[in-house]
RODOVEX-20560 format. One record per residue: x, y, z of N, C-alpha, C in turn. Coordinates in pm, whole numbers, plus 50000, padded with zeros to 5 digits. Each point is the difference from the previous one (the first is absolute). Last residue first. Layout:
# residues N
XYZXYZXYZ ...
# end
This chain:
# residues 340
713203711040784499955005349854501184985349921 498695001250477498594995449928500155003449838 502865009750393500144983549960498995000349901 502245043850072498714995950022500244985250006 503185032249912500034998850129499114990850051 501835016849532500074987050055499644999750131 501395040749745500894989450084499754989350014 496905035149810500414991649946501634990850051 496115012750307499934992649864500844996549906 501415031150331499924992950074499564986149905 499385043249879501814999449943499944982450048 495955020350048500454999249854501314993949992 498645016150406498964989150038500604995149778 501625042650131500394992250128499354979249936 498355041149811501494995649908500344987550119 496045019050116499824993849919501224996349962 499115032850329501164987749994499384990149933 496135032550099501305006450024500914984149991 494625031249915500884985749966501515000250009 496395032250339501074997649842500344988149930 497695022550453499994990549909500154994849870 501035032150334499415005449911498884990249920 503794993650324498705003850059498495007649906 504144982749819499064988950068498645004350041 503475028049891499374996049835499034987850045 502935021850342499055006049943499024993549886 503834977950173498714999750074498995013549968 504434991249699499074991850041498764998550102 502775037749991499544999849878499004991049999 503004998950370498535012949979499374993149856 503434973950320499404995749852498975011849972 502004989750401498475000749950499804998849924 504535007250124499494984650038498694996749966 501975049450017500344989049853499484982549989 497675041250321501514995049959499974986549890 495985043650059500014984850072501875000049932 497435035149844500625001450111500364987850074 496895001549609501505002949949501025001850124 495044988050166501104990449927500815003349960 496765018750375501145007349843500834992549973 495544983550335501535006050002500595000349846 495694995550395500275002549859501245003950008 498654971250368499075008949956501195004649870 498994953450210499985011550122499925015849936 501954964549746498914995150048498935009950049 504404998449921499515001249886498124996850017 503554997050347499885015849978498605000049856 502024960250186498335001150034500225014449985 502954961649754500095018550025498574999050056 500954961449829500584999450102499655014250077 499574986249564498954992350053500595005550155 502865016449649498755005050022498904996250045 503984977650015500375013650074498245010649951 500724957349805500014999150139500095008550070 500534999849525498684999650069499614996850133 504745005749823498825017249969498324996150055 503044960949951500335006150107499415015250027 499634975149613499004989650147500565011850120 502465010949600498605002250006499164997250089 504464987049979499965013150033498125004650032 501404955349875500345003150093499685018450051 500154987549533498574993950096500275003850173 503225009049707499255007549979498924993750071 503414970650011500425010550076499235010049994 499174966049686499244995450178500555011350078 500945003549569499104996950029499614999350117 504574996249881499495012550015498855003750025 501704959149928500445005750140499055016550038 498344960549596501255013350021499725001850164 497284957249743500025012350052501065007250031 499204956649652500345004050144500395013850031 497254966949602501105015550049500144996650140 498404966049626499625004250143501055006950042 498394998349470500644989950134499735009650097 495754995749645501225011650073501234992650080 497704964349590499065010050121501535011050072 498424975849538501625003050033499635010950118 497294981849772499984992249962501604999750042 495925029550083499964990050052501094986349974 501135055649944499954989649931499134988050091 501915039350098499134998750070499024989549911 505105014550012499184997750112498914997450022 501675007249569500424982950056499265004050165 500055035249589499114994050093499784991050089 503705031649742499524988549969498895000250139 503985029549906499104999449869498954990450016 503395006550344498955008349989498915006149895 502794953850190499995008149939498905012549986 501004965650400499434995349858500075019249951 503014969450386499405017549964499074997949875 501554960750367500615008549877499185009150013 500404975950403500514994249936500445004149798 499995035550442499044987249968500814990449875 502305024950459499554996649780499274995850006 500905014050516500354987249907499365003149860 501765027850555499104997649834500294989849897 500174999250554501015004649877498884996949896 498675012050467500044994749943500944999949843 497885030950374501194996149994500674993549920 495525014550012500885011249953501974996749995 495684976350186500324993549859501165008349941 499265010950441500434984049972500024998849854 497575033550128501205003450034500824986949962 495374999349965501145002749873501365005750057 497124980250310500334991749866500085004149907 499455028550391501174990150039500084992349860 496515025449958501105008349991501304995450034 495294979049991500915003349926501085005950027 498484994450395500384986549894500325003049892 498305037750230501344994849996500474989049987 495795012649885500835011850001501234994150007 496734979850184500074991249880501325012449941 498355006750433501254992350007500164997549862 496775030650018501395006950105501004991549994 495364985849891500775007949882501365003750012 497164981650383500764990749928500555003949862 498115026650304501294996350052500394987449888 496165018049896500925012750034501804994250014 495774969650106500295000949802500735016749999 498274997450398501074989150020500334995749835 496705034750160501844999449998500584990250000 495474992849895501105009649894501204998150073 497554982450273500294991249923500465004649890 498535029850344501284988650046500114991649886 497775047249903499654991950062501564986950000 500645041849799499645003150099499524988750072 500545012349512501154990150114500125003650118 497785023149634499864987849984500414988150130 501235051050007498465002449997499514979249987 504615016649881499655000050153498574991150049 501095017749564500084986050055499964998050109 499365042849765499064991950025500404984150060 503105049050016499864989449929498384993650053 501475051050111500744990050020499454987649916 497855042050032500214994950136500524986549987 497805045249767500944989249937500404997350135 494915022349968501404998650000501024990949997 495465000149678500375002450186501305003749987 497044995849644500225014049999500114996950186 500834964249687498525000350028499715011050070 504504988949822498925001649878498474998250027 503925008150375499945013449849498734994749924 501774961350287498725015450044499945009749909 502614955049962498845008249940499085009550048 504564971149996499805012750038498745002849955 502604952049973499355006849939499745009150114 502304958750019500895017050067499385009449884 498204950450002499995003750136501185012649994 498544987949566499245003650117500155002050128 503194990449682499125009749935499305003750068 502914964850151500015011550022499215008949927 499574958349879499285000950156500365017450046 501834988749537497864996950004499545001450153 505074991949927499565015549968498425004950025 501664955350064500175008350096499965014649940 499554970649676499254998850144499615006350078 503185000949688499285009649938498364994350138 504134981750049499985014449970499235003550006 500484955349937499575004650074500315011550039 499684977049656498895002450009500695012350125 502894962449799499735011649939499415013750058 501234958950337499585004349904499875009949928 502324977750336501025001349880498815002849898 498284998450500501125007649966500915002949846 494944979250115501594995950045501325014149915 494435007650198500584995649886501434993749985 496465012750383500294985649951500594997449864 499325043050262500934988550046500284988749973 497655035049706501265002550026501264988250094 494755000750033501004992449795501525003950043 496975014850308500074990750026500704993549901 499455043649941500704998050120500224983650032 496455017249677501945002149965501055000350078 495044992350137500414989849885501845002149967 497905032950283500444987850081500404992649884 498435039649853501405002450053500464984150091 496065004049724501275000449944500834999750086 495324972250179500685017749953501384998049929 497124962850180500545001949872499865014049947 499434990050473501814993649965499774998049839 495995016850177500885008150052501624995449965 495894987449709500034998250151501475010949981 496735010549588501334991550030499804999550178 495485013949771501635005750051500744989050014 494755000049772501234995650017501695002950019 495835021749822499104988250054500784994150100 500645052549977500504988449969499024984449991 499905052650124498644991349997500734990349897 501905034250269500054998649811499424988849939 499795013450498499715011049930500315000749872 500454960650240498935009550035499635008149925 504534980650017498954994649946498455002249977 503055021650271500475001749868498974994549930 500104994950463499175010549929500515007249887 502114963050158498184995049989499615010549960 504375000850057499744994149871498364998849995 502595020750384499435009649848499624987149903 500344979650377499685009350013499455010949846 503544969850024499504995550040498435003949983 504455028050083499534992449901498394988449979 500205031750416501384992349965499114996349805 499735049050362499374986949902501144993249936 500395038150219499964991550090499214988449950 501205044349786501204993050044500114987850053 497075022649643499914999450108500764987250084 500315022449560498675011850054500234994050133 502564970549769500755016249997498795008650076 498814955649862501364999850118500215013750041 497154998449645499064994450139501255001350097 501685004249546499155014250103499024997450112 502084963649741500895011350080499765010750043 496764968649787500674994150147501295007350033 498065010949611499135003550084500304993150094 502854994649639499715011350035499545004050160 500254959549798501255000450073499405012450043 496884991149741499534990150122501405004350067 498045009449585500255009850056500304992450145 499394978749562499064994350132500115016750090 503194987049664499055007149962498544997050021 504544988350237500125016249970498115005949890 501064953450227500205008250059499805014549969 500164965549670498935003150049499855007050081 504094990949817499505009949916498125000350076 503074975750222500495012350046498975008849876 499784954849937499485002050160500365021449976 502284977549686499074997649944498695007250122 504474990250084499925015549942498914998349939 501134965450229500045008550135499575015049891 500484956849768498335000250051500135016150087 503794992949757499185000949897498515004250047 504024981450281500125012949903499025007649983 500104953750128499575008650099500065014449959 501644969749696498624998650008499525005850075 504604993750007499515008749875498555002650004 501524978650362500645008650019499495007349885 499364950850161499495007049872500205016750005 501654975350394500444991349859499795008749902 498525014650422501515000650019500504992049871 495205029250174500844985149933501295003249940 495895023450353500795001049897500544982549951 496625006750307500625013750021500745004349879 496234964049885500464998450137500275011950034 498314989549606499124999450106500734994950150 500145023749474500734993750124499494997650101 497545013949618500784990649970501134996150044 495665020850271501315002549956500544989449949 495125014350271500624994749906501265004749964 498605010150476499335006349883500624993449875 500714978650525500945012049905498905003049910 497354982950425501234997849952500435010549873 495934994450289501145008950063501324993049880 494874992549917500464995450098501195003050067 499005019149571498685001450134500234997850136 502814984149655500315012750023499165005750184 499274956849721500735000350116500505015550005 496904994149694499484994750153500994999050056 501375009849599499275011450041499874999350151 501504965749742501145011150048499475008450081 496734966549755500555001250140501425005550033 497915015249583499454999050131500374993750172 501865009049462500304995150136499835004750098 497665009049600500724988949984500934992050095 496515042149903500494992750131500564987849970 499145047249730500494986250019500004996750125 498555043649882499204990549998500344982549971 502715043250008499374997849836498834986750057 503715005850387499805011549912499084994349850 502154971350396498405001450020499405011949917 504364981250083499665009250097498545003150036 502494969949635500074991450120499085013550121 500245019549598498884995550001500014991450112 503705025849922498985011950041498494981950032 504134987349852500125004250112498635001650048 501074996649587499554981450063499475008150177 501955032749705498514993549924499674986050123 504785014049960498855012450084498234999349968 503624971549817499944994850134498895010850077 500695003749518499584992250044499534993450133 502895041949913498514999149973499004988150015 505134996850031498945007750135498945000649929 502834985049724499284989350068499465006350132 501095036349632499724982149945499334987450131 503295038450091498805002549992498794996649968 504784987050009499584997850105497975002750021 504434994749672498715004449944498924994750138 504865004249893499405016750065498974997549924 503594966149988499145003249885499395015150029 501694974650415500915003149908499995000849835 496354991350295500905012250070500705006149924 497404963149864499225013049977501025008750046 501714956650084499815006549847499235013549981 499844979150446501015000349937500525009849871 496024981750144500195011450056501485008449969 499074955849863498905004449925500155018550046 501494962050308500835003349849499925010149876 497134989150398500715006550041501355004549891 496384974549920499775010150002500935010450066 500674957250014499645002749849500095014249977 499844981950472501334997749903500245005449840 495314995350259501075011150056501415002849953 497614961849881499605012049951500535011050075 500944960050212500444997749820499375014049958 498324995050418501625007749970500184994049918 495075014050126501134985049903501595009450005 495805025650197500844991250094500664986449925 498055037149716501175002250089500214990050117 496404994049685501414997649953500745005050053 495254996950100501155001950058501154997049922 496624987449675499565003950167501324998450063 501005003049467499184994250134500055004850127 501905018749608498674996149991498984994850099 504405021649909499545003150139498324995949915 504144991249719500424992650204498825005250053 499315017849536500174982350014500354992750155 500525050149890498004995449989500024981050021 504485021450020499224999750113498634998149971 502284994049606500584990650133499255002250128 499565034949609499424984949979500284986450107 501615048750048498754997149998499414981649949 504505011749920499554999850162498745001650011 500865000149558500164984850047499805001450177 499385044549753499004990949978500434979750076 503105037750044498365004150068499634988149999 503965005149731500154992950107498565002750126 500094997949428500395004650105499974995350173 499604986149496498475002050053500705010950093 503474999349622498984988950073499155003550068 503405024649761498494995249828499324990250137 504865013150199499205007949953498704986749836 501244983950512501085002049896499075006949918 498804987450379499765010950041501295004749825 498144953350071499265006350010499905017250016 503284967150111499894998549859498825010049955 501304995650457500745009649938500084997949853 497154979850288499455014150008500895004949920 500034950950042498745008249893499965012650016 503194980750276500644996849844498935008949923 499395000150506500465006449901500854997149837 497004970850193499315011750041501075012449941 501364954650010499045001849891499445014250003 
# end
């Protein structure tokens, strides 16, 4: 129903595809906690869906970024006060995830991790916990976050595991391998953890900030476990890479709308050899740059790096670039998703 109404709706003289995703999520997130209903999580995760592949993502972050700020205690809402009290009390800081990540609603985790990330950045809050790391070597995360908080007289800091770089680290392992998403995931964890930012707080360039995160035992050990998820995928598209390719069952004409018709739904493609052999390659560029403690350790001339680095690509990261969208596009329209 959800997407039948978005794609009738995005047909030209109609309301558009904003307004109905707006209208659905104001309708799933009426009630109290509606994120711990996995029927709603489901919905909404569908719902996430459609915004992606519409590119009207911006639409339901706002909403979610509104709920956010106030679950936080921002505009004088205390509507979920006792979130609050258990904050107080040592636990996570509100999140329409309230665990590490989620391995089902994948689209939905999307939506909340970049929704989170837009507060991060206009909180000044990633900022100023990298120049706490950077001014001083011997301070753990942790640490800078209090006297982050402190000094930007926050009502309300995210806890320490609902920082970006962990959230996208932890999504990354629990996303399954044949998902769309997960590229662009793992791109979202690398953005940060092989970010260079001394140049832009007038220190010297001294190698990557992730290091700086993953220092205590229970990071590294969400380190090591990126290290193996790395190569699960990479074993399961190798495998899929083997696989003989199969037709789909027809081709609907390129004059016609039948794919996305509710009434004549997409058949179920089966993915190209070739696909997964590019994936393969890719998982494998990100392993070699999780791996490199040169990259880490102190500043190095990406165009000079060997062909396996992928220069081009890890520059544009480290840049934080939006990078292998076609990747995560081509992957959609193959059919890769169970959910399309």
């Amino acid at each position: 129903i959800f997407q039948s109404h978005v794609v009738e709706s995005a047909q030209p003289g109609r309301v558009g595809a904003a307004a109905v995703l707006e209208f659905w999520v104001g309708i799933l997130t009426q009630q109290n906690l509606w994120y711990r209903d996995k029927t709603v999580l489901f919905l909404m995760d569908q719902i996430c869906c459609a915004a992606f592949t519409h590119h009207q993502e911006d639409c339901v972050q706002k909403l979610l970024y509104q709920q956010h700020k106030n679950a936080l205690g921002y505009h004088g809402d205390r509507g979920l006060l006792s979130s609050l009290v258990g904050w107080i009390a040592g636990n996570a800081t509100p999140s329409f995830i309230e665990g590490q990540s989620l391995s089902a609603e994948v689209w939905f985790a999307w939506l909340v991790l970049n929704m989170e990330g837009v507060f991060e950045e206009d909180s000044q809050l990633r900022r100023c916990v990298e120049h706490e790391l950077l001014s001083e070597p011997n301070i753990f995360p942790e640490q800078a976050l209090k006297k982050v908080q402190q000094r930007l007289k926050l009502p309300v800091a995210p806890s320490l595991q609902r920082l970006q770089v962990y959230r996208w680290a932890c999504q990354a392992v629990a996303t399954p391998p044949d998902h769309p998403l997960l590229p662009l995931i793992w791109q979202k964890f690398l953005q940060l953890y092989l970010r260079q930012p001394g140049p832009e707080y007038g220190l010297a360039a001294g190698g990557c900030i992730g290091r700086r995160f993953f220092q205590a035992s229970s990071h590294a050990a969400l380190l090591r476990d990126l290290r193996q998820k790395i190569q699960e995928v990479s074993d399961f598209h190798h495998a899929a890479s083997q696989a003989l390719r199969v037709p789909p069952p027809h081709t609907p004409s390129s004059d016609t709308q039948s794919d996305e018709s509710p009434n004549n739904p997409q058949p179920p493609y089966l993915t190209s050899p070739q696909l997964h052999t590019e994936l393969v390659r890719l998982f494998g560029v990100f392993a070699v740059w999780l791996d490199d403690e040169t990259l880490q350790k102190q500043e190095v001339y990406v165009p000079s790096l060997p062909p396996e680095y992928d220069p081009h690509r890890l520059a544009q990261v480290m840049q934080r670039q939006q990078v292998g969208m076609s990747v995560c596009v081509f992957v959609l329209q193959m059919g890769m998703c169970h959910n399309l």
